[in-house]
C-alpha positions in Angstrom: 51.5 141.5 60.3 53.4 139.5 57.9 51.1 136.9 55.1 53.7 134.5 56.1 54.5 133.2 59.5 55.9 129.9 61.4 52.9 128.9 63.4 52.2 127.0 66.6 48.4 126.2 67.1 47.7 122.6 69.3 44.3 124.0 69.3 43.2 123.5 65.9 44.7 120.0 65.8 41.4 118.0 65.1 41.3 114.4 67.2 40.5 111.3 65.7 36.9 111.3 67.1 36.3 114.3 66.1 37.4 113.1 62.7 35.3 110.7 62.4 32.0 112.2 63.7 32.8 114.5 60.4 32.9 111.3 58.4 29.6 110.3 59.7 27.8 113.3 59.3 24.8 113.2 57.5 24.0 117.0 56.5 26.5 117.5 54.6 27.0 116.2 51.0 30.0 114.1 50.0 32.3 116.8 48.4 30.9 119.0 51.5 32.2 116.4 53.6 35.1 115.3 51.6 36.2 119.2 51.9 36.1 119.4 55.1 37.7 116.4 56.4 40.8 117.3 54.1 40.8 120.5 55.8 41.2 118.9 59.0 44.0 116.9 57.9 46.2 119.7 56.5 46.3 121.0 60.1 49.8 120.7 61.4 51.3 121.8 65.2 54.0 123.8 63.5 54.8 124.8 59.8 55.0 127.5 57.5 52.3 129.1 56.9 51.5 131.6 54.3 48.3 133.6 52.1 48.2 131.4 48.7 48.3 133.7 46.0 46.2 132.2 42.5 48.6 131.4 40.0 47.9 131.7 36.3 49.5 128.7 35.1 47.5 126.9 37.7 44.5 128.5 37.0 44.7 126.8 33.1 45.4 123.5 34.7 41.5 123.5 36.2 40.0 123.3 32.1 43.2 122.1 29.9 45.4 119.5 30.0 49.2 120.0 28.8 51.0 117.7 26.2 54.5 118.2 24.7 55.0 118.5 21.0 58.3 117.4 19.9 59.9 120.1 17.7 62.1 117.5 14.9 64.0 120.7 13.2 65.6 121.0 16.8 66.5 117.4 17.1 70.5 116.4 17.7 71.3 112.8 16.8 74.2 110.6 17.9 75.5 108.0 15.7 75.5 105.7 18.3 71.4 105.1 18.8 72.4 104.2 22.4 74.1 107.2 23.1 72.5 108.8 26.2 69.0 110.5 25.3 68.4 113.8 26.5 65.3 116.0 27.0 64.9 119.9 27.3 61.0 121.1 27.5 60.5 124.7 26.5 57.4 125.6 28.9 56.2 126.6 32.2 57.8 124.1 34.5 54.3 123.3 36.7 53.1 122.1 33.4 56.2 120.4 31.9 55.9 118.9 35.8 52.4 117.6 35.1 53.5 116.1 32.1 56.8 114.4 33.3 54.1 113.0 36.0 52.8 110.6 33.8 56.4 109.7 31.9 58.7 110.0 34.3 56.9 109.1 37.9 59.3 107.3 40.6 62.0 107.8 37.7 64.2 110.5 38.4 67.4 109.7 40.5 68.7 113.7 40.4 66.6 116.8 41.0 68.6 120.2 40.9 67.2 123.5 40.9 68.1 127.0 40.8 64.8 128.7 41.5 64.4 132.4 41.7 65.9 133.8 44.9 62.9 136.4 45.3 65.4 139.3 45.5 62.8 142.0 44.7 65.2 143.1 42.0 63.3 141.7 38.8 64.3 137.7 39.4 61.2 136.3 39.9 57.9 136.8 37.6 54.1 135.6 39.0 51.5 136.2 36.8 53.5 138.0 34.5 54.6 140.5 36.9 58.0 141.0 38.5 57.3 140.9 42.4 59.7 143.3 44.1 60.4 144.0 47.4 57.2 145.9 48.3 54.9 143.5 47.3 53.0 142.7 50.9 52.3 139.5 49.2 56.2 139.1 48.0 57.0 135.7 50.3 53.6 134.4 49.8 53.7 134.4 46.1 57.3 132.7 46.4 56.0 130.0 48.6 52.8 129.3 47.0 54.7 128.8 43.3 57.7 126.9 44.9 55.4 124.5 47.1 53.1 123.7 43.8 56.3 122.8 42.2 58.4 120.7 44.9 54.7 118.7 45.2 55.3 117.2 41.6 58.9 117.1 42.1 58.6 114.6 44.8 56.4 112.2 43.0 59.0 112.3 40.2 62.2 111.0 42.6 62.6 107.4 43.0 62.6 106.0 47.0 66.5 106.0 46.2 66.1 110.0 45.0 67.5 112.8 46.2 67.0 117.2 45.2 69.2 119.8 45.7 67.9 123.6 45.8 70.4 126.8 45.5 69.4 129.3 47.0 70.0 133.0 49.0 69.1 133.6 52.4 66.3 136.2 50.8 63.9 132.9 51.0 66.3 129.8 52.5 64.9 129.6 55.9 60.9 129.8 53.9 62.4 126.5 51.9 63.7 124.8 54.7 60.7 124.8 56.0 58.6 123.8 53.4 61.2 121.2 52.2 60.4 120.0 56.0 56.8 119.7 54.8 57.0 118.5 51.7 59.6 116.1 51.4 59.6 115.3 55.5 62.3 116.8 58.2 63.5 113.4 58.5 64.5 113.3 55.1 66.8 116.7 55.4 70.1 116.0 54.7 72.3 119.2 54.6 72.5 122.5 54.2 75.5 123.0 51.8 77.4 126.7 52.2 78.6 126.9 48.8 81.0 129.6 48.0 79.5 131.9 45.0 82.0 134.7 44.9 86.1 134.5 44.1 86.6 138.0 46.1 84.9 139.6 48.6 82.9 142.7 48.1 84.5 145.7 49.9 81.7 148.1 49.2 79.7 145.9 51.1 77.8 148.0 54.1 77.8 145.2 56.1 78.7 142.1 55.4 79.9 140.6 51.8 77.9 138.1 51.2 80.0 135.5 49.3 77.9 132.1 49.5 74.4 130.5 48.8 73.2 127.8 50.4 72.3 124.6 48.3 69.3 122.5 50.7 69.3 118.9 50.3 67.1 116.5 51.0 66.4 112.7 49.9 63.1 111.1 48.9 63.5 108.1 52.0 65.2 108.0 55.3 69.0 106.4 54.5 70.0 108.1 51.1 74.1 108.4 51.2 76.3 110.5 48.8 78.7 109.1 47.1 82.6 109.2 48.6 84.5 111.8 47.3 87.6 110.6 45.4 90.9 111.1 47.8 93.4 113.7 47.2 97.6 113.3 47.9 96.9 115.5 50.6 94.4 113.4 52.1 96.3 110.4 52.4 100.1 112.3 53.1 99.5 111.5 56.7 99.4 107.8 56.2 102.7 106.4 56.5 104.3 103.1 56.5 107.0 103.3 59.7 107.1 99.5 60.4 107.4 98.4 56.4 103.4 96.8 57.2 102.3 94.0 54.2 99.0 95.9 54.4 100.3 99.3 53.1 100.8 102.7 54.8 98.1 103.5 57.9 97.5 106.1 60.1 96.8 105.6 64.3 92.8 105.4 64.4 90.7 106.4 67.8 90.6 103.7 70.2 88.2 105.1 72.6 84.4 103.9 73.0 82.1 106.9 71.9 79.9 106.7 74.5 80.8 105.5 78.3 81.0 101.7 78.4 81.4 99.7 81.8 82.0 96.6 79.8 84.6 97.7 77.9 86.9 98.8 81.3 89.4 96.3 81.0 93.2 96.2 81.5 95.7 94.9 78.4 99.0 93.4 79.2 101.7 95.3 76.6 104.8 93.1 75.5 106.6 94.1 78.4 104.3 93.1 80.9 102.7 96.4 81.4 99.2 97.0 82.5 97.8 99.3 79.9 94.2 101.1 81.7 91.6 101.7 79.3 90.2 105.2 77.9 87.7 106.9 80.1 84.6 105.7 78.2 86.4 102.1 77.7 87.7 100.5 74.9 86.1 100.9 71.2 86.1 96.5 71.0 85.2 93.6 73.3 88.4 92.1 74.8 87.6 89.1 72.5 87.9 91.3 69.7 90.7 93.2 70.5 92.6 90.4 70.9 91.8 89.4 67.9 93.3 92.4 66.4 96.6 92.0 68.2 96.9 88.6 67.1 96.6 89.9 63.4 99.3 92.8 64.3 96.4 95.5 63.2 96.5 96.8 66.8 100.3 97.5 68.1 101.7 99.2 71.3 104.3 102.3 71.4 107.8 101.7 71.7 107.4 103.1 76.0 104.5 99.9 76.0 102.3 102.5 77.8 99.5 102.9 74.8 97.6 100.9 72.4 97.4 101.6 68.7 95.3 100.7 66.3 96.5 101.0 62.6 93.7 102.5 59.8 95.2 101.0 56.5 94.8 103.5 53.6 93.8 100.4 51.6 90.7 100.1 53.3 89.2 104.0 52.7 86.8 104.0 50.4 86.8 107.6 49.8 85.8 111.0 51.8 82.5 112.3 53.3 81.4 115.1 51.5 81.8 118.4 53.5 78.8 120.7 53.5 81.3 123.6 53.1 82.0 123.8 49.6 84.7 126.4 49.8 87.6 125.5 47.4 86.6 127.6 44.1 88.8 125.3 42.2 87.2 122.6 43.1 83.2 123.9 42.4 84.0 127.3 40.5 82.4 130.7 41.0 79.9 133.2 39.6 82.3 135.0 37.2 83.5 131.4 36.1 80.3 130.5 35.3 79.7 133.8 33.3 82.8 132.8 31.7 81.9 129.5 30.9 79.0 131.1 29.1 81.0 134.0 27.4 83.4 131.5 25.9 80.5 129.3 24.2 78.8 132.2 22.8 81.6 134.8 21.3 78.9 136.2 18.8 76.8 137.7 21.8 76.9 140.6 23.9 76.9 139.8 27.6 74.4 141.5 28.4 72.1 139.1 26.3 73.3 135.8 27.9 71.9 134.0 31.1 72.4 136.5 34.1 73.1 133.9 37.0 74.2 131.1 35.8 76.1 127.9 37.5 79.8 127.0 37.3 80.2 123.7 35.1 82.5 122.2 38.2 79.3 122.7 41.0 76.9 120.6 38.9 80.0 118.3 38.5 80.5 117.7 42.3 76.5 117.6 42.9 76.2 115.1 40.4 79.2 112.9 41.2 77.9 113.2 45.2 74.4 112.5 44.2 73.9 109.2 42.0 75.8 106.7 39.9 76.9 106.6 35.9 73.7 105.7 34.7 71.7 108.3 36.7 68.4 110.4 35.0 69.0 114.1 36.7 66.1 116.6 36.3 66.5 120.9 36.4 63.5 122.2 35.7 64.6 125.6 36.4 67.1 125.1 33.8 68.1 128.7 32.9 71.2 128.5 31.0 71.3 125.0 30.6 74.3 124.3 32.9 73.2 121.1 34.1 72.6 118.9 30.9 76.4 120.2 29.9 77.8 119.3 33.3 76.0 115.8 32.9 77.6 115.4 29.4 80.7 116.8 30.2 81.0 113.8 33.6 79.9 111.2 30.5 82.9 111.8 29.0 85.0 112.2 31.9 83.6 108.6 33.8 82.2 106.8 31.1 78.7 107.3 32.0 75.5 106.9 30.4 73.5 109.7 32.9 70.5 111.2 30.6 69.6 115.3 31.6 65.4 116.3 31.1 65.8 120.4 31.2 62.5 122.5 31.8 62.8 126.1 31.3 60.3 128.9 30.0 61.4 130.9 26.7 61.3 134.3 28.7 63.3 136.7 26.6 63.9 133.8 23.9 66.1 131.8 26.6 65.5 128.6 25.9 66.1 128.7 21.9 68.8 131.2 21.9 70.5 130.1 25.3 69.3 126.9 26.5 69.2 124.8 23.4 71.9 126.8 21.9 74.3 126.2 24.4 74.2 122.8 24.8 74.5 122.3 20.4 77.3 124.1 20.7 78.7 121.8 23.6 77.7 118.6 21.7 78.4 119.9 18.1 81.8 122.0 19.3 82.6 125.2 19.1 85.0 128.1 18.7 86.3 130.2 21.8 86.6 134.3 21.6 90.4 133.4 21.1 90.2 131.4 18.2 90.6 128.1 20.0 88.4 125.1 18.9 86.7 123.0 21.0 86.0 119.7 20.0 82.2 118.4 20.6 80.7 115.6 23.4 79.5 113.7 19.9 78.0 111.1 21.8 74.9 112.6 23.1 71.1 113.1 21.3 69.2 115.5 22.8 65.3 116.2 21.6 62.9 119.5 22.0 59.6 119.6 23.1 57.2 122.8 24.0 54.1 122.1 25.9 51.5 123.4 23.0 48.0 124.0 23.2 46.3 121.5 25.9 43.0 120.0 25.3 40.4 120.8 27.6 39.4 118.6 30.7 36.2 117.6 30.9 36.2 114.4 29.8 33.9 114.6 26.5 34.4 111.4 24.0 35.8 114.4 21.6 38.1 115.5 24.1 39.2 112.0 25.0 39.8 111.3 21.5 42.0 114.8 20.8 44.2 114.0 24.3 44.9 110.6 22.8 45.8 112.4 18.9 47.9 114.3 21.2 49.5 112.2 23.4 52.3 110.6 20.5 55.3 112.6 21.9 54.7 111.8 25.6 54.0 108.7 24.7 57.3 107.9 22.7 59.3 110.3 25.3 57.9 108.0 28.1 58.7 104.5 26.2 61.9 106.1 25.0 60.9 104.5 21.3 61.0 107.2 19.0 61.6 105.7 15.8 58.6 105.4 13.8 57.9 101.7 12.4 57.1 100.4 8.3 53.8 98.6 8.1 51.2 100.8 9.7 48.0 101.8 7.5 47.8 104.7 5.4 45.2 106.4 7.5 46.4 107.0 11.0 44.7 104.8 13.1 47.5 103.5 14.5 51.3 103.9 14.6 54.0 102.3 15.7 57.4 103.6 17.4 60.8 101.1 17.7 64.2 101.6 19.1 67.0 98.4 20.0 64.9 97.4 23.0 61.5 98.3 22.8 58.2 99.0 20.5 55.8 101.3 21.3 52.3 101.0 19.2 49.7 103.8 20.0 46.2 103.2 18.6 44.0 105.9 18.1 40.7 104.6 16.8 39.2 101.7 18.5 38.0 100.6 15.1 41.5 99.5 14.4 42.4 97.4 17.6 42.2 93.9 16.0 44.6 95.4 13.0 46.8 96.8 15.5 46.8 93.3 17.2 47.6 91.7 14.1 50.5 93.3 13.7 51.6 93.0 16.9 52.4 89.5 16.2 54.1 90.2 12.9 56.7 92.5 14.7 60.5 90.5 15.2 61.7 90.6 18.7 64.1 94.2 19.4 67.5 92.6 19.3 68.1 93.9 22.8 64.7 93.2 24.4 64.7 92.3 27.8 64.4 88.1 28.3 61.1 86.6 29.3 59.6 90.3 29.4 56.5 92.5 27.3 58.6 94.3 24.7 55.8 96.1 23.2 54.0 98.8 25.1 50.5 99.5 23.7 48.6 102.3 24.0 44.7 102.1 23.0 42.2 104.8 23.0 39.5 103.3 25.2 36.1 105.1 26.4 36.8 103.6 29.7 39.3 101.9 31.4 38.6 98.3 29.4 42.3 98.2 27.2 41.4 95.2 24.8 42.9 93.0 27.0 40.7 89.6 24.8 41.4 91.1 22.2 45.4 91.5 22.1 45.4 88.0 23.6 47.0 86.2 21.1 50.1 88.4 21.7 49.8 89.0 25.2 53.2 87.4 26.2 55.0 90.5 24.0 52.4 93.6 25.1 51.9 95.6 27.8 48.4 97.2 27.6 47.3 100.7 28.8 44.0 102.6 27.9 44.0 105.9 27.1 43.0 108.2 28.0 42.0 106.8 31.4 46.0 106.3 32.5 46.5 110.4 32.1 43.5 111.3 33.6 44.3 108.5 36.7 47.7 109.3 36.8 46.9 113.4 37.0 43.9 112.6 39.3 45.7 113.9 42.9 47.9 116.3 41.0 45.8 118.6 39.2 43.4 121.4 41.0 40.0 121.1 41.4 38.4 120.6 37.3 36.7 123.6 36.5 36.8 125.8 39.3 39.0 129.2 38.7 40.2 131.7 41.1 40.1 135.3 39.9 43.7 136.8 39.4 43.8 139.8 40.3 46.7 142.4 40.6 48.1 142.7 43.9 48.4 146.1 45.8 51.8 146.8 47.1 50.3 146.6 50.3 47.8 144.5 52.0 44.5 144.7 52.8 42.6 145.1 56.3 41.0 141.6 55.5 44.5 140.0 54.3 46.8 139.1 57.5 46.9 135.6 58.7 45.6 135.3 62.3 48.3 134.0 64.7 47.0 130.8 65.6 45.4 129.6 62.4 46.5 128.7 58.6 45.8 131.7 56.4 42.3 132.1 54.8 42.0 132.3 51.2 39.6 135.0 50.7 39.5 135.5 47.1 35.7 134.1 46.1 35.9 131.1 43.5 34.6 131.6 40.1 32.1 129.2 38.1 33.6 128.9 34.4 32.3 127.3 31.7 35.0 125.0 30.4 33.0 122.0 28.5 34.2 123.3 24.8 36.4 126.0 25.9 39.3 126.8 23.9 42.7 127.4 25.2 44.7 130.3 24.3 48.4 130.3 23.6 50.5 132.8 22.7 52.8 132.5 18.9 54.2 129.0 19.9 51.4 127.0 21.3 52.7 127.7 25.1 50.1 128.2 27.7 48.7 131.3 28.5 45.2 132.2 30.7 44.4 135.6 28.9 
């Protein structure tokens, strides 16, 4: 039986009385009965369901809490200090996630990922093993670390949002229905076919399989892609026969959509002629169609016998995107994106490079579909790093100011020697294998961070103080003030961060609130501060939630005050697993258990038994760059 199934069970579905007889319950204890009832809600009439497999890099996320670390030496400056800011995050993405949370909530207009296809053949890595394609647990595992993932994801689009996921049809109908789940059936948009492959494959047994599939869906009901630009060959069948004021036109459908009974109605041509409607009735009111004869934009044929209604070229605003993306000239292949890759790094063998990478023109058409100029796109499956140099690349093509966050692990030294490299290379220039120069996108920064050692959960006044220490890069990444201010004492207690716009101030010690609101108020207004707004963000280690409100009074027209670090833990509150609590990992057999299947009416049990640790003054362990590891 498989660990994975799609599930109808009415049965289970708890009633609303029932719910609340639960609620009122005296024998059991408030978590008892808070567990429970939340059980009860996650039942659903139809879904995916599937075993959930303990992840490691979940597991950490119960005693630590992840931070980024900016790394400076990797920093890429623009001259221009408003030249778009972007981000790549060297880290496990459900951690990056975590962290972008807090910073980036309700602020990302773009989401793309290319998340492992789960091929069995060494793509995709859980718990630092490759799951292949005997694996019982081998769709489990996927779904468990994708829906942890497209969770967070969702809390990071704003209502205007919208994701796009590539993927095979090894796992595409398992996303589709848990994109149903996660981000809402009625917010599916389509299912773009993209064509992946410039030739078919001949020794094929079967079939060649020459596309993915690219699943989109928007964060609220009513999202629309932008119009694609039109083409000569769109508009060659407009023509101009009758020398029109209004430009060339084409004849549009005159025919209601759906049968009308008050839209049967006879029109007199020139000639006198009776011209019957369509069978479902006319597409206008007579009021309004004679309206548009008046105004000459509906005409009859030269016989009188049928009505025309002219569609000006003027007025198109552009094309509805197919969801057939079939034109490799238009969104590039598989070996064009391997030869993107090949041509920016000349000194390495290909066998070191990114093994599936994007073509530079798909992320170019997703990105022009999916947002405007000034969009903030997220990949945090960011493997070679295609995305941030499709987003620079559209800059300088449109104008724009869109700003890139990357997230990728450094697997096989991928983000520093791929990654990162890539996109210095795209912004700094480069040479070609044939000698030929390229000259760089100059007008783009882009900054480094790893997720480092995390300080542990439980909220001790020791470990409040070290998340707070720890919290300066997030903090600056999330006010987007990164330059760091004259004036501040000697000894650390507070610091201040600046850019054209905005100040960031960060105190530390609580001794040193009334000197950080003293200089506050010496601080001159950014030059490009918004009007009759807080220009100042402050950010004061507090035991509790109290942020010194009476005390930055004096100033409180140019602050805006948050506590720390109550905001992280409130912000992390419903995102994190349960503090404390760790599920054994254990190594999977290749096949299942007796105990393991799911039963056919019912989610599937988790049957591994939850251990107690200790984690009040635990100490996380990292590996040689400060990234999270469990063992």
């Amino acid at each position: 039986m498989p660990l994975f199934q799609l599930s109808y069970y009415p049965a289970l579905v708890p009633n609303d009385d029932l719910r609340a007889r639960l609620l009122a319950h005296s024998d059991f204890s408030d978590a008892d009965r808070a567990a429970l009832v939340q059980l009860f809600d996650q039942q659903r009439r139809y879904g995916l369901v599937w075993e959930d497999k303990p992840e490691a890099v979940e597991e950490t996320l119960r005693q630590f809490l992840p931070v980024l670390e900016e790394v400076p030496a990797r920093l890429l400056a623009a001259p221009d200090q408003n030249a778009p800011q972007h981000t790549l995050i060297e880290g496990d993405n459900l951690h990056a996630l975590t962290v972008l949370s807090y910073t980036h909530a309700a602020q990302i207009d773009v989401i793309y990922i290319d998340p492992p296809y789960n091929t069995g053949k060494q793509d995709f890595m859980y718990n630092d093993r490759f799951v292949d394609r005997e694996d019982g647990y081998r769709h489990s595992k996927w779904l468990s670390f994708m829906a942890k993932r497209l969770k967070l994801a969702k809390t990071l689009l704003k209502e205007s949002g919208v994701i796009f996921i590539s993927i095979d049809d090894n796992e595409q109908a398992q996303l589709k229905l848990l994109c149903d789940e996660v981000f809402g059936e009625e917010n599916f948009v389509a299912n773009v076919i993209w064509r992946s492959a410039d030739s078919s494959n001949n020794d094929s047994k079967q079939f060649s399989t020459d596309h993915n599939h690219t699943h989109v869906y928007s964060k609220s009901v009513g999202w629309q892609p932008n119009r694609l630009d039109r083409t000569e060959d769109n508009n060659a069948h407009y023509k101009n026969p009758d020398n029109d004021p209004n430009g060339p036109w084409f004849s549009g459908n005159v025919s209601s959509p759906n049968p009308r009974k008050n839209l049967q109605y006879l029109i007199q041509a020139p000639n006198g002629f009776q011209v019957e409607p369509p069978a479902n009735g006319w597409r206008w009111s007579k009021e309004r169609m004679d309206e548009m004869i008046e105004r000459g934009e509906v005409v009859f044929s030269k016989d009188n016998t049928r009505v025309i209604k002219k569609t000006y070229l003027k007025d198109q605003k552009g094309l509805a995107p197919s969801s057939i993306w079939w034109d490799i000239e238009e969104t590039g292949h598989n070996r064009n994106a391997k030869y993107e890759l090949i041509k920016l790094f000349p000194d390495m063998k290909t066998s070191e490079l990114f093994s599936t990478p994007k073509p530079v023109k798909l992320m170019n058409k997703i990105l022009k579909l999916a947002a405007g100029p000034d969009a903030t796109v997220l990949d945090f499956f960011a493997g070679s790093g295609t995305t941030l140099h499709a987003t620079m690349a559209l800059n300088a093509e449109d104008g724009g100011t869109r700003r890139c966050i990357l997230v990728t692990n450094n697997e096989n030294n991928i983000c520093e020697q791929v990654t990162y490299e890539r996109n210095r290379r795209v912004i700094q220039g480069y040479t070609t294998p044939k000698g030929v120069a390229v000259s760089g996108l100059a007008n783009n920064s882009l900054r480094y961070y790893r997720c480092v050692a995390p300080v542990p959960r439980t909220p001790t006044l020791r470990h409040k103080r070290e998340l707070v220490r720890r919290a300066t890069d997030l903090l600056c990444l999330k006010e987007n003030c990164y330059q760091p201010l004259p004036g501040t004492p000697d000894d650390g207690s507070f610091r201040a961060f600046g850019s054209d716009s905005a100040t960031t101030v960060i105190v530390y010690d609580d001794l040193a609130v009334e000197a950080a609101a003293a200089f506050v108020a010496t601080l001159p207004v950014p030059a490009h501060a918004p009007a009759d707004q807080p220009w100042c963000a402050v950010y004061v280690f507090a035991p509790g939630s109290y942020a010194y409100q009476e005390e930055f009074a004096p100033v409180a027209a140019r602050v805006r005050l948050s506590a720390l670090p109550e905001a992280l833990y409130r912000a992390w509150q419903h995102l994190l697993p349960q503090e404390g609590i760790m599920r054994s990992i254990e190594e999977t057999p290749s096949e299942p258990q007796a105990a393991a299947p799911v039963a056919a009416s019912a989610p599937a049990p988790r049957p591994t038994a939850p251990v107690a640790v200790a984690a009040a003054e635990a100490t996380p362990k990292t590996d040689k760059r400060g990234n999270l590891t469990l063992f």
